[in-house]
N, CA and C atoms as an extended XYZ file, in Angstrom:
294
Properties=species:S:1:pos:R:3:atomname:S:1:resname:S:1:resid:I:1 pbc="F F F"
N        11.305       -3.460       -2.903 N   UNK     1
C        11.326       -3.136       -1.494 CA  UNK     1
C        10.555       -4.228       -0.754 C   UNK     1
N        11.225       -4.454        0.449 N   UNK     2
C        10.625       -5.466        0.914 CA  UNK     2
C         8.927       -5.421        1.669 C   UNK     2
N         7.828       -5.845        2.117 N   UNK     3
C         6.917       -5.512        2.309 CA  UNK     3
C         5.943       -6.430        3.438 C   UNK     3
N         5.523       -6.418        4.559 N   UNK     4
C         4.923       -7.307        5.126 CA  UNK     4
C         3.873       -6.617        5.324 C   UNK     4
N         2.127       -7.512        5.449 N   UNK     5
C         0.566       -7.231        5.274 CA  UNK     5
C         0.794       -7.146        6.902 C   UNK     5
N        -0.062       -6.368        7.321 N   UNK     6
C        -0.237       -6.443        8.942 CA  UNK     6
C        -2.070       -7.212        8.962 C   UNK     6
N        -2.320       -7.253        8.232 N   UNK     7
C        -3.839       -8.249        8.414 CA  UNK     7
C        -3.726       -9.646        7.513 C   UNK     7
N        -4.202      -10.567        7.754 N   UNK     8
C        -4.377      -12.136        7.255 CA  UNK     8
C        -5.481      -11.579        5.874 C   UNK     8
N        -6.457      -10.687        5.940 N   UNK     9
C        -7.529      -10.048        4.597 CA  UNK     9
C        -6.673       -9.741        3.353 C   UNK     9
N        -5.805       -8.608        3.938 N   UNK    10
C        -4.933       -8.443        2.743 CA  UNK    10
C        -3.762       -9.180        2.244 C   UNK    10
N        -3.259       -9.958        2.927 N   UNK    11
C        -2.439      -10.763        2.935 CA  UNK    11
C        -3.560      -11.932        2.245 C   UNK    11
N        -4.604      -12.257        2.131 N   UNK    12
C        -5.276      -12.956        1.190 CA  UNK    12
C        -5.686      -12.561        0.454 C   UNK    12
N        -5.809      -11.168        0.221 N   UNK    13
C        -6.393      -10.537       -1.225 CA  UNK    13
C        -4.881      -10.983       -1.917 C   UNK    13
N        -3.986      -10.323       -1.663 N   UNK    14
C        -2.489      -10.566       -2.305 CA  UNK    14
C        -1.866      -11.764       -2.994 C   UNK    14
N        -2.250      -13.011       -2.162 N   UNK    15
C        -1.838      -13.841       -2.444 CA  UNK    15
C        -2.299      -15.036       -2.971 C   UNK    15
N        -4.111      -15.068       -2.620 N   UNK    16
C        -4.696      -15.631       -3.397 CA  UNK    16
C        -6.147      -15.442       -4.030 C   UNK    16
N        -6.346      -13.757       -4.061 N   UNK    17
C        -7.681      -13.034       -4.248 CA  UNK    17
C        -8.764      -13.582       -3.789 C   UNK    17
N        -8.527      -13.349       -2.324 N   UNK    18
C        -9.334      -13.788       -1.763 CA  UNK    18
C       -10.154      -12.065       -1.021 C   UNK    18
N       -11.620      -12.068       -1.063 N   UNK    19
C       -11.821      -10.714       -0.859 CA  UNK    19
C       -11.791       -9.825       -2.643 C   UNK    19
N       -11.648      -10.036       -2.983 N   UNK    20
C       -11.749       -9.238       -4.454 CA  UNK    20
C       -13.092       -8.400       -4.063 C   UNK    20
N       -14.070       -9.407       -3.994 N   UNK    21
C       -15.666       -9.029       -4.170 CA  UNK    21
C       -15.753       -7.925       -3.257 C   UNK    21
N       -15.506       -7.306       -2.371 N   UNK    22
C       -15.487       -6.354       -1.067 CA  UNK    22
C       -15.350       -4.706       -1.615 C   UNK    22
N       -14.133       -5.060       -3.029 N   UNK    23
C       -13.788       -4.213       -3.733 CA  UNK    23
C       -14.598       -3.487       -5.097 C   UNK    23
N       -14.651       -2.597       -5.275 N   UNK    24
C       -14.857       -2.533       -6.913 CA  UNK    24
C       -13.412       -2.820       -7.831 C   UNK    24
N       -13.729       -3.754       -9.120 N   UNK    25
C       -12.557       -4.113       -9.516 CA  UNK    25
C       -11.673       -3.017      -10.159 C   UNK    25
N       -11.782       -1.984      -10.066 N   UNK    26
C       -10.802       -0.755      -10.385 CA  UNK    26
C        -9.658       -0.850       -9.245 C   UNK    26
N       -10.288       -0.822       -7.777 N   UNK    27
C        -9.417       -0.404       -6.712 CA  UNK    27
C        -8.778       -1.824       -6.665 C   UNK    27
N        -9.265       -2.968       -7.306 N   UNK    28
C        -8.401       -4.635       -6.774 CA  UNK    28
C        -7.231       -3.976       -8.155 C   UNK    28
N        -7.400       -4.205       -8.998 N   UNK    29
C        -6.555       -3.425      -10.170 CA  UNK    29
C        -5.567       -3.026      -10.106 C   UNK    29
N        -5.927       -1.863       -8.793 N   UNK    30
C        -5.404       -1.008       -8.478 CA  UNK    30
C        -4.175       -0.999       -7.847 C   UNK    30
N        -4.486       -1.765       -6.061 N   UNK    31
C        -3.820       -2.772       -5.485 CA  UNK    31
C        -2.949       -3.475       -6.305 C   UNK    31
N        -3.113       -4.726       -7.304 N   UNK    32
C        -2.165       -5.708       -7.758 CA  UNK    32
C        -0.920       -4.280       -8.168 C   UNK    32
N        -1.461       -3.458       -9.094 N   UNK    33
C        -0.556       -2.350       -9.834 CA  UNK    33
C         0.599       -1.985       -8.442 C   UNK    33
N        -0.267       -1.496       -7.764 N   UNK    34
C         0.836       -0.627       -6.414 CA  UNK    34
C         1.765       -1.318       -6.148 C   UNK    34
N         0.989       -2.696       -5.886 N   UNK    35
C         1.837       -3.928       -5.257 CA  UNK    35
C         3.162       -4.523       -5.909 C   UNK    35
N         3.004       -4.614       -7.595 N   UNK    36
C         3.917       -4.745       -8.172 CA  UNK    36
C         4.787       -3.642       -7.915 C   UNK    36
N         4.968       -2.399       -7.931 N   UNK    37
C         5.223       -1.207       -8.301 CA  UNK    37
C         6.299       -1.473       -6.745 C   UNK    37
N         5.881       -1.531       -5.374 N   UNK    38
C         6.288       -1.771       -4.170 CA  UNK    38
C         7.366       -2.657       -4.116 C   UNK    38
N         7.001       -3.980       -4.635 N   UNK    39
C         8.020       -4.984       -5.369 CA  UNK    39
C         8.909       -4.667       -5.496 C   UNK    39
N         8.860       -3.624       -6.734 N   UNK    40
C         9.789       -3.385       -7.509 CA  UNK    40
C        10.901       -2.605       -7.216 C   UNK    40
N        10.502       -1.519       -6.499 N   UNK    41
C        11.113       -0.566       -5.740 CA  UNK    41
C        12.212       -0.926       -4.831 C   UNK    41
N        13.248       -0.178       -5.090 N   UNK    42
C        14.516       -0.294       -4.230 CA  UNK    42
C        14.267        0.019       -3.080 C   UNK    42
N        14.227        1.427       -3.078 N   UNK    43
C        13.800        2.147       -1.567 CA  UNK    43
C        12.353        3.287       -1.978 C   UNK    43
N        12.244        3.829       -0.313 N   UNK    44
C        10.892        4.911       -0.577 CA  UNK    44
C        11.227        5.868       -1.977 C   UNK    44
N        12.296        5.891       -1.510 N   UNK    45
C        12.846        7.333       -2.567 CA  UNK    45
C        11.719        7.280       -4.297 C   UNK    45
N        12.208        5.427       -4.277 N   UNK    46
C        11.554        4.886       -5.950 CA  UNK    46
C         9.844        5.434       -6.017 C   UNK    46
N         9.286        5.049       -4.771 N   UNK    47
C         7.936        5.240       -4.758 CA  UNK    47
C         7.542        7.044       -4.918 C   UNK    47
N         8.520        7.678       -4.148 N   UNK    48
C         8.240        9.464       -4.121 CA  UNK    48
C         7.958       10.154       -5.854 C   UNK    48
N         8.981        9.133       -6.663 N   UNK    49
C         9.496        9.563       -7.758 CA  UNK    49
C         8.066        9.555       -8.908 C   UNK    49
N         8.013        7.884       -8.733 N   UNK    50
C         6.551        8.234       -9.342 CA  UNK    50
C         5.300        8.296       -8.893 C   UNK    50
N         5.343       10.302       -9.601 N   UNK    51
C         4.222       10.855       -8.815 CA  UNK    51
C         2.534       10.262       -9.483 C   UNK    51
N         2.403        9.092      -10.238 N   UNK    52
C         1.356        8.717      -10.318 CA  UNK    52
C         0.378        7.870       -9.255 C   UNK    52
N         1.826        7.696       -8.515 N   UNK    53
C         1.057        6.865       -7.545 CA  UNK    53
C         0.576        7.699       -6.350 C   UNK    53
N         0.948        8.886       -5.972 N   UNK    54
C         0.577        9.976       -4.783 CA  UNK    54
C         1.144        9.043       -3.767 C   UNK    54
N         2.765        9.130       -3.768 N   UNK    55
C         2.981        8.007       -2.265 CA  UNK    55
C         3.106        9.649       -1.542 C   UNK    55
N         2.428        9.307       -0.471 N   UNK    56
C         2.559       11.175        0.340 CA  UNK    56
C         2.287       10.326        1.553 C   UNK    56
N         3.142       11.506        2.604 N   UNK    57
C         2.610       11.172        4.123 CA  UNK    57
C         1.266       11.820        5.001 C   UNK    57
N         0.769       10.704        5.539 N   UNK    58
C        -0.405       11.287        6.289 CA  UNK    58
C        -0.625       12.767        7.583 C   UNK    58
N        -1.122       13.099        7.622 N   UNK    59
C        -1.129       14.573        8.555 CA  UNK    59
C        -2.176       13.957        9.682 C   UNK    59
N        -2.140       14.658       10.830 N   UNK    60
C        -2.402       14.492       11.843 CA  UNK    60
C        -2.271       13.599       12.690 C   UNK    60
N        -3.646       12.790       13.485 N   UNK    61
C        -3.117       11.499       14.255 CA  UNK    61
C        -2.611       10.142       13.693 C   UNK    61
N        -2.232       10.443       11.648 N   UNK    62
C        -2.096        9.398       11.003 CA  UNK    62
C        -0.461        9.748       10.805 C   UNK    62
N         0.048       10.557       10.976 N   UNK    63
C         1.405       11.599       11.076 CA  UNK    63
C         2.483       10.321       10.732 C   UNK    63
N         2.465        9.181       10.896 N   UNK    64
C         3.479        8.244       10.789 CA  UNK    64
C         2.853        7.110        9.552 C   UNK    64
N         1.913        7.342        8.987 N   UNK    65
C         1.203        6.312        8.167 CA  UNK    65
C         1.856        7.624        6.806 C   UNK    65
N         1.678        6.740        5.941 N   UNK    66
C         1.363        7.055        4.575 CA  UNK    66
C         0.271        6.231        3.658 C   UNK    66
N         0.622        6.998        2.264 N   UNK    67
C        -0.617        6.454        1.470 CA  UNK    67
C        -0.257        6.342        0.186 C   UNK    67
N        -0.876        5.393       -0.747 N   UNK    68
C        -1.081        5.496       -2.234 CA  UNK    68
C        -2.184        5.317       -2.604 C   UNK    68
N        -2.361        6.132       -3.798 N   UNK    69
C        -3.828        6.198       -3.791 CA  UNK    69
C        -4.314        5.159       -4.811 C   UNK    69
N        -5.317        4.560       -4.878 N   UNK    70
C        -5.774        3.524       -5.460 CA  UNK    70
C        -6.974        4.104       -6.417 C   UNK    70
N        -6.869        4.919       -6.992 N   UNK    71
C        -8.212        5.904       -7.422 CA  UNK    71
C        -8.691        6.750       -7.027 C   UNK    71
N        -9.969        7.618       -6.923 N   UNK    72
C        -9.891        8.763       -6.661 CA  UNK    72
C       -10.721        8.142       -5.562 C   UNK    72
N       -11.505        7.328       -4.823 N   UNK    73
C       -11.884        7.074       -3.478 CA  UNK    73
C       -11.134        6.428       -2.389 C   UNK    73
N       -10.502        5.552       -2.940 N   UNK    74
C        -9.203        4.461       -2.010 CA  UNK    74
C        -8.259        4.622       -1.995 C   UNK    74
N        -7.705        4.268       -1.144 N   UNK    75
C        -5.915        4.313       -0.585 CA  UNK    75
C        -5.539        3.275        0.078 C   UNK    75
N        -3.752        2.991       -0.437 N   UNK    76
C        -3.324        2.362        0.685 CA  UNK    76
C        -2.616        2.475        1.582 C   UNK    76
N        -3.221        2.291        2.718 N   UNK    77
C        -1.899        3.153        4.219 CA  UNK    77
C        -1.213        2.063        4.381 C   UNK    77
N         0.029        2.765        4.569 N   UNK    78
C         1.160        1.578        5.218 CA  UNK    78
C         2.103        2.370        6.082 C   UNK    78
N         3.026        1.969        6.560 N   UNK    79
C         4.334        2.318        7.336 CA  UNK    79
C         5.503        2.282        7.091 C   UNK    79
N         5.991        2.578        7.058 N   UNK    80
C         7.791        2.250        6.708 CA  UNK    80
C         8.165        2.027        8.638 C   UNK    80
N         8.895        0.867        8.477 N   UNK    81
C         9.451        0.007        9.210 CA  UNK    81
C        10.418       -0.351        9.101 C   UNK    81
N        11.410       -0.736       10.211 N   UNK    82
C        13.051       -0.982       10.144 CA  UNK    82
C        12.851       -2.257       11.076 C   UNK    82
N        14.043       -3.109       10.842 N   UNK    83
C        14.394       -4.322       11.603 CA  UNK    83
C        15.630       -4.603       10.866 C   UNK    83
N        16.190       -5.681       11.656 N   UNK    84
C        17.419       -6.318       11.506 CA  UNK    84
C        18.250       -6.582       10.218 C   UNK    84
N        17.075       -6.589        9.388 N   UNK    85
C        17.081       -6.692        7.920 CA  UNK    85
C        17.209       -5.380        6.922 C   UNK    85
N        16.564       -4.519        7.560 N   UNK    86
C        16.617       -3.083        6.914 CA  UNK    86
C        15.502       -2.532        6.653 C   UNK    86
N        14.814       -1.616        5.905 N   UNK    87
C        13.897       -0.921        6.002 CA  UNK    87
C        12.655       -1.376        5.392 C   UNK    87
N        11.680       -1.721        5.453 N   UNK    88
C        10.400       -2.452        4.370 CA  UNK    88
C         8.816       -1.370        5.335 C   UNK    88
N         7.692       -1.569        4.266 N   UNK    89
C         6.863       -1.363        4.296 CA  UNK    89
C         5.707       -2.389        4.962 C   UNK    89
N         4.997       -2.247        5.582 N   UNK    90
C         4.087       -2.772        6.728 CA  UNK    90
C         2.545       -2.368        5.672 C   UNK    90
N         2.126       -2.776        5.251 N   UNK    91
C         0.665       -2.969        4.434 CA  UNK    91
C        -0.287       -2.901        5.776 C   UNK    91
N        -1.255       -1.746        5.964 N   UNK    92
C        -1.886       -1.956        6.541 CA  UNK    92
C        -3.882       -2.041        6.503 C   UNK    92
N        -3.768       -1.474        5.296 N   UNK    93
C        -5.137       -1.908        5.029 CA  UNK    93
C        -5.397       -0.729        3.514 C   UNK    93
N        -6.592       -0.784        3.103 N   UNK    94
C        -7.428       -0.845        2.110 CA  UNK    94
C        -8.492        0.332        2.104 C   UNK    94
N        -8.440        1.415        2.202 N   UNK    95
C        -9.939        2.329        2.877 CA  UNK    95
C       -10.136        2.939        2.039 C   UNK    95
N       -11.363        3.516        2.188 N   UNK    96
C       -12.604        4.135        1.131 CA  UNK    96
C       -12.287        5.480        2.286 C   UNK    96
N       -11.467        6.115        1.655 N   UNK    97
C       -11.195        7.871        1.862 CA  UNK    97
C       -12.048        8.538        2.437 C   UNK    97
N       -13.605        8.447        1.402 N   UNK    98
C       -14.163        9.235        1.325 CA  UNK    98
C       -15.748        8.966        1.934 C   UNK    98
């Protein structure tokens, strides 16, 4: 599935681990795993399926974000997004849940 970072941070953790240190290396781990996994994926449907990753949608004023969870403190929110091209995921950051 296709995928664009909405920050230049993660878009440098991604591409040239840059920022690792910010992380504990479980949740960077964690990240590369999802990321492949996102890759890989045809559509959302692929991500729903495996339920190891908890792809679930957010509730309340986050109602249009979703998440995967990166361990039991972190997640990653993103968006599903459409354009000219077709449907991809919008990376939007990295957060400590809890």
């Amino acid at each position: 599935m296709r995928f664009k970072f909405r920050s230049k941070k993660l878009a440098g953790l991604y591409s040239d681990e840059r920022g690792t240190h910010k992380y504990p290396p479980a949740v960077v781990e964690a990240f590369f795993d999802a990321m492949g996994i996102i890759d890989a994926a045809l559509d959302e449907r692929d991500l729903y399926a495996l339920k190891g990753l908890r792809y679930e949608k957010l509730k309340g004023p986050r109602k249009h974000q979703r998440s995967i969870r990166l361990g039991r403190q972190y997640r990653l929110i993103l968006t599903v997004e459409r354009d000219d091209q077709g449907t991809y995921l919008a990376i939007i950051n990295v957060e400590d849940y809890h």
